[in-house]
N, C-alpha and C positions, 0 to 999 in steps of 0.2 A: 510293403512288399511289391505291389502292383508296379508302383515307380523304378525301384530295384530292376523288378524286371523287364519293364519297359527300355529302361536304358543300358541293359544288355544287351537286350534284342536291338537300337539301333546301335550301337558301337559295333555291333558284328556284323549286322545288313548296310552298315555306313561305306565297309569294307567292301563287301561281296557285291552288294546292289544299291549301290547308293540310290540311285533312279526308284525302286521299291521302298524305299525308305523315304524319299522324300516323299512320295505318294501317299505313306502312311500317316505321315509325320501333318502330310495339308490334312489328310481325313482328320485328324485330333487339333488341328486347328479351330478346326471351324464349328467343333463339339463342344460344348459346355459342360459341365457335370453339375449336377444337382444335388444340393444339401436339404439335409430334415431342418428347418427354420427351428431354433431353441425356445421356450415358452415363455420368456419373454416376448417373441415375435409373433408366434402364436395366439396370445391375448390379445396383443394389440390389431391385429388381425379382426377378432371377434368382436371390436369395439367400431369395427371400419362398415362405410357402405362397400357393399360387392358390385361390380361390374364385368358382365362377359362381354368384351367387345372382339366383335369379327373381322377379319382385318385379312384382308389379301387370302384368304382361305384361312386362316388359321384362328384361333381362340386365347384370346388375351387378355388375362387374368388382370383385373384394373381395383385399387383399394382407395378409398377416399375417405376424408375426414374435415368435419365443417363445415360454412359459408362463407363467400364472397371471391375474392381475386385470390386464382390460381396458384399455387407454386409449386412443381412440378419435382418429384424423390426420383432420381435416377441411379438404379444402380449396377453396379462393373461387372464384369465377364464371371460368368458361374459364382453369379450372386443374386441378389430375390428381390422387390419391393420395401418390403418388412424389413431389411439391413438400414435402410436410411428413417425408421417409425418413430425411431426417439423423435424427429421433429413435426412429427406429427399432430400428435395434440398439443405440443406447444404453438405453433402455426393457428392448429385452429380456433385453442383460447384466443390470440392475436387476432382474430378477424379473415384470416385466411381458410381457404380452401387448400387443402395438402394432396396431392394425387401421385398415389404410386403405382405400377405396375410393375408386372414378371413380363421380362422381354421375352421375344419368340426363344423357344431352346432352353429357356427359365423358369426356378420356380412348376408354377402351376398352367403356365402357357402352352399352347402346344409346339410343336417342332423339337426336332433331334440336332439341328445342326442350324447356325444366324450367320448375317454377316454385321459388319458396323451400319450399311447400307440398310439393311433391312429393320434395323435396330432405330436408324433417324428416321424413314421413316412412319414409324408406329408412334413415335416423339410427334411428329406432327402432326398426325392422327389426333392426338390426344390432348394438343393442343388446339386443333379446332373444332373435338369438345368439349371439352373443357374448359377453355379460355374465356373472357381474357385471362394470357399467364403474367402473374409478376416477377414473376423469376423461377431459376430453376437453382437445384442441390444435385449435384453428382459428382458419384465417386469414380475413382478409376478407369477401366475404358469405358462409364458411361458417357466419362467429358468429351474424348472427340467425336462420339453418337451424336450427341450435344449440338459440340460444336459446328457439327456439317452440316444438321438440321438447319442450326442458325442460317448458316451460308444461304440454304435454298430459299429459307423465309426468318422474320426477324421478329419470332412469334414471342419475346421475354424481353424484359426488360433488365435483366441483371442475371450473372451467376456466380453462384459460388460451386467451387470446384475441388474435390478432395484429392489427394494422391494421383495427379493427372498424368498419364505416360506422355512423354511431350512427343514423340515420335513413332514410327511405326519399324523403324530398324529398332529401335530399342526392344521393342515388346518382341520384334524376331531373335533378336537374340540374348531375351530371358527364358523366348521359349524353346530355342536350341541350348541355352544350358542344361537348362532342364532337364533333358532327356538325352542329353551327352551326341547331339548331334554332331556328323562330321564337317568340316569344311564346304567337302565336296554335295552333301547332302542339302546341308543349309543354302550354298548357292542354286541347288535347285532347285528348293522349297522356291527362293526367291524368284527364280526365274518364273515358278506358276503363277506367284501371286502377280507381277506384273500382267503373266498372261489372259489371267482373270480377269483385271481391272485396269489396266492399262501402265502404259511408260509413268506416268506422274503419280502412280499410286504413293512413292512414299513422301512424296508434297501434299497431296489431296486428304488420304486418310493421317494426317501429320497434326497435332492439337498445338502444338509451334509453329506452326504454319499458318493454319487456318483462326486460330487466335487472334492474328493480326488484321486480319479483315473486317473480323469481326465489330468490333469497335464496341462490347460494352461493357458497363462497369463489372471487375469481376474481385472477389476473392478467392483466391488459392492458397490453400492449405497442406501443408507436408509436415509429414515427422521427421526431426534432424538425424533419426535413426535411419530412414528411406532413402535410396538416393535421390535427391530434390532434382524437382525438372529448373533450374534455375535459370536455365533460356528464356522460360513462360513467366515465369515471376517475375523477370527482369528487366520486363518492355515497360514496365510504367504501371500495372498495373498495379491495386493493393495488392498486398501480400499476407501472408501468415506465417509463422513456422512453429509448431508446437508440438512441446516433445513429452515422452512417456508413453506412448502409445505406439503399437505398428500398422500394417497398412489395413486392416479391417477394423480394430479396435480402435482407432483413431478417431473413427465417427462418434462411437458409443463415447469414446469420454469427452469428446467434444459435445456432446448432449446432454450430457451427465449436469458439465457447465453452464448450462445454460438453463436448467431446470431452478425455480427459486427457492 
């Protein structure tokens, strides 16, 4: 119903005031929404070390699991720690240290409103304490978090990467479908994001983009049900495509797999 109504109200402010609309439209950008974690996540939670780490003023909710080399659970936009735990205790049986956290605006962290900016970096935060990382796991928009961190410093040795958006026009306009944005609305949404981050925002915050610089080993994972980013698949890296699953349930029965 909320949706419904949201996207009434811009199909008729898209008209009237498109300029109010894109203003609203950047406010729910940058918002996250927060889910009750289901008790499978829960559990696994209560099986994990806690960590409140402080970070630029805020409180950020950190899960860990095991000893030794790093590997680092990142996950996507109004989503939790706990979504990526299936590999959690398998990691740590393996000899690994598993470190998850609730990004700013997530979960149990504090903030109302993140950027991708803000988001890498608490990723390097948490990489130098944590570290060394052997790698990292993220889903969604946690990969170009991820991947920009990487940019600044080349704190992992490997990632694997679920349902990664390869672009940042793409994600503008899943999230003008969404909500039945207009034309005129969506180019001015864009025109702020620019104004915000500058001319090269949609290169910079780009995971096809910035993938290429990066240079390390990676797996990427899509359901053939998804639309596959098959720009980012397509440079040389491994690939994956596994299907029966969609864009959140994909991890869990990818974990599922992997359990003996």
């Amino acid at each position: 119903m909320a949706v419904l109504a949201l996207r009434l109200l811009f199909r008729l402010s898209g008209v009237v005031a498109p300029v109010l609309a894109a203003r609203f439209a950047s406010y729910l950008w940058f918002r996250p929404q927060r889910h009750r974690p289901p008790a499978r996540e829960q559990a696994l939670l209560g099986r994990a070390q806690h960590v409140l780490m402080h970070h630029a003023g805020k409180r950020i909710a950190v899960y860990h699991w095991g000893k030794g080399p790093a590997v680092m659970l990142v996950h996507g936009w109004s989503g939790r720690g706990a979504q990526l735990g299936e590999f959690a205790e398998p990691l740590a049986g393996a000899g690994y240290r598993a470190v998850a956290f609730d990004a700013p605006a997530h979960g149990r962290s504090d903030g109302r409103d993140t950027t991708l900016l803000e988001i890498s970096d608490v990723i390097l935060r948490l990489a130098s304490d944590f570290g060394p990382v052997h790698a990292v796991i993220a889903h969604s928009f946690g990969v170009p978090c991820v991947l920009f961190a990487l940019q600044q410093q080349r704190f992992a040795r490997r990632v694997v990467a679920f349902s990664t958006p390869a672009t940042l026009e793409g994600l503008v306009e899943k999230f003008a479908g969404s909500l039945a944005l207009s034309p005129r609305t969506v180019q001015i949404l864009r025109d702020m994001l620019v104004q915000r981050f500058g001319d090269d925002v949609w290169t910079r915050f780009s995971a096809q983009h910035m993938a290429r610089s990066v240079g390390l080993p990676a797996l990427i994972i899509h359901d053939r049900d998804t639309r596959a980013d098959a720009a980012v698949a397509a440079r040389g890296d491994r690939s994956a495509l596994r299907r029966g699953a969609l864009h959140f349930n994909l991890i869990f029965s990818f974990c599922k797999e992997l359990q003996p």
